[in-house]
C-alpha positions as CSV (number, residue, x, y, z in Angstrom):
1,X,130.0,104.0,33.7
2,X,130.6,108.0,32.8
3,X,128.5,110.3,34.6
4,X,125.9,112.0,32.6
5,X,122.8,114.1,33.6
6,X,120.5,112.3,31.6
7,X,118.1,110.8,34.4
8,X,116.8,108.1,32.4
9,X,120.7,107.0,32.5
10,X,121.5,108.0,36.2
11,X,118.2,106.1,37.6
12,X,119.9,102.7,36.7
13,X,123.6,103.6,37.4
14,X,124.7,100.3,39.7
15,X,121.4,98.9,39.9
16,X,121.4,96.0,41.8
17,X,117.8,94.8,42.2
18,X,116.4,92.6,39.8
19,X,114.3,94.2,37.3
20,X,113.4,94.3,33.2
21,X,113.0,98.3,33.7
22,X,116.8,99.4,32.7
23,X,115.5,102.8,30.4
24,X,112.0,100.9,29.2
25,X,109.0,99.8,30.3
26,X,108.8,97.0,33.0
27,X,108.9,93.9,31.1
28,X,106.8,90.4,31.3
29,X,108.2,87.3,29.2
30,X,105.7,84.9,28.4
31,X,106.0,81.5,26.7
32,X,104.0,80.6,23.5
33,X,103.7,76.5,22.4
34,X,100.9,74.9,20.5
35,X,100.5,71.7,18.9
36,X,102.1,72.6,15.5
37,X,105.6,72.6,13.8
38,X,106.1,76.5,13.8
39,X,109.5,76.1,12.6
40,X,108.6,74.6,9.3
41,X,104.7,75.7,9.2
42,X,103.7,72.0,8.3
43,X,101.5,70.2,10.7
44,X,102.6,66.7,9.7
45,X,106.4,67.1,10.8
46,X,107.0,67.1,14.3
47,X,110.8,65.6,13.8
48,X,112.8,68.5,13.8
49,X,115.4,66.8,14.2
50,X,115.4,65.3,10.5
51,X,113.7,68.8,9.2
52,X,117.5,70.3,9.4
53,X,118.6,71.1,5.9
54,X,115.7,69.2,4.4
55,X,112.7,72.3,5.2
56,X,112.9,75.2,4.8
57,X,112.3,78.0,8.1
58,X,108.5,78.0,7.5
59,X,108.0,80.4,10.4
60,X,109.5,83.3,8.1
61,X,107.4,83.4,5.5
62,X,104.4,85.8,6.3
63,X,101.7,83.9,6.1
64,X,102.7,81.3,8.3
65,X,101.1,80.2,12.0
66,X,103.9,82.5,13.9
67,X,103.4,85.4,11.8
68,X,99.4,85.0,12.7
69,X,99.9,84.5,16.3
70,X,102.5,87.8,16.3
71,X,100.1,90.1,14.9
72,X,97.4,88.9,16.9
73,X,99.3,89.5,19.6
74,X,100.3,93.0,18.3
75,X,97.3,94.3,16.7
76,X,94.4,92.7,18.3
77,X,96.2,92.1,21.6
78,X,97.7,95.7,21.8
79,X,100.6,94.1,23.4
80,X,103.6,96.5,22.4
81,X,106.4,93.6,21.8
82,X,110.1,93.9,23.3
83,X,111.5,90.7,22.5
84,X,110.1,88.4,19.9
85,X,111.7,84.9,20.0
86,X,111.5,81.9,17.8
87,X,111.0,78.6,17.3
88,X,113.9,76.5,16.2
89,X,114.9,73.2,14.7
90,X,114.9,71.7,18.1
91,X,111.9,73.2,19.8
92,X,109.4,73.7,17.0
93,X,106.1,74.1,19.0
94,X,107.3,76.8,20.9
95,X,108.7,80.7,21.3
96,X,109.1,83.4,23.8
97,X,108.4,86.6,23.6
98,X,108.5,90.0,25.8
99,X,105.6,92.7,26.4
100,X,105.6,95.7,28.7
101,X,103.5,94.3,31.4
102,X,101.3,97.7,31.7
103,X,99.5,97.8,28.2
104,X,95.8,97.4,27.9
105,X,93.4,99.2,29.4
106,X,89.4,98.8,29.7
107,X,86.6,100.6,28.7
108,X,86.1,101.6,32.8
109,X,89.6,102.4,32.4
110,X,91.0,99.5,34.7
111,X,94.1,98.1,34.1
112,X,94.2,94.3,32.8
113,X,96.9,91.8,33.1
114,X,98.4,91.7,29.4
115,X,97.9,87.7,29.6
116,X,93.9,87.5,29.5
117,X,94.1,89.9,26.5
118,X,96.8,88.2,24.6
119,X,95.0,84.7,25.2
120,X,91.1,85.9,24.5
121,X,92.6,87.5,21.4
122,X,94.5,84.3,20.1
123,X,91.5,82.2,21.1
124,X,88.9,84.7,19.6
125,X,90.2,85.8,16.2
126,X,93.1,83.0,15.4
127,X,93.2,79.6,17.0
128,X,89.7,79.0,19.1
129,X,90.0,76.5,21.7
130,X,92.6,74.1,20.6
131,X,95.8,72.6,21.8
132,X,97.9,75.8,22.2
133,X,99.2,78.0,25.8
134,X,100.4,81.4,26.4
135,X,102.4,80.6,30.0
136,X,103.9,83.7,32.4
137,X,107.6,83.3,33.1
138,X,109.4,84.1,36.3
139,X,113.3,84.4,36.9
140,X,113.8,82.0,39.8
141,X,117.3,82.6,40.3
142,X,118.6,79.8,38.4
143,X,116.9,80.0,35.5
144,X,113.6,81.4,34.1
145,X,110.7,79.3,34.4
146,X,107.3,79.2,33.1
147,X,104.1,79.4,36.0
């Protein structure tokens, strides 16, 4: 790596500790599911297997359940988002996504863990109390893992 005075560059030159802090915010990845074909944004097709070329990627279109459950997570949340995964053809209940693990902040001016206002906010203004999780993830060496 070239040598530059920039400290935001020099503080991670040969690094060698894990960490999500290379130049941003310390990160936390969390996993979404919920009962509900994401990938095609129809609740009757589960297969999505046999959705390949016959649906279209539901989850792009801007009204659709992912779209909701981002910008709750955005705007009501106040989660500022690094990585915003997915779902696919093969795992159509699900994504992943990537939050500096320091936003939010109370009225008393304590810090909250990021999870409890991602979830109160799904549950309050989007979903309510059914079949859905937002899951920590951990790096376990081998692979990352949800709690």
């Amino acid at each position: 790596m070239a040598q530059s005075q920039e400290s935001i560059i020099t503080t991670n030159w040969k690094r060698t500790r894990p960490s999500s802090h290379f130049g941003t915010r310390n990160l936390q990845w969390y996993y979404f599911s919920v009962d509900y074909n994401l990938y095609s944004d129809d609740e009757n097709d589960f297969d999505g297997y046999t959705s390949v070329g016959q649906l279209a990627a539901g989850y792009t279109n801007p009204d659709s359940l992912y779209s909701a459950v981002v910008k709750v997570i955005q705007e009501v949340a106040g989660a500022e988002l690094y990585y915003l995964g997915a779902p696919t053809f093969q795992q159509v209940t699900e994504f992943v996504f990537a939050v500096a693990d320091d936003d939010g902040q109370g009225s008393t001016g304590q810090s909250f863990v990021i999870l409890d206002q991602i979830g109160n906010a799904i549950f309050d203004n989007l979903l309510g109390p059914g079949p859905w999780n937002v899951l920590p993830m951990f790096d376990a060496g081998e692979g990352i893992y949800t709690l």
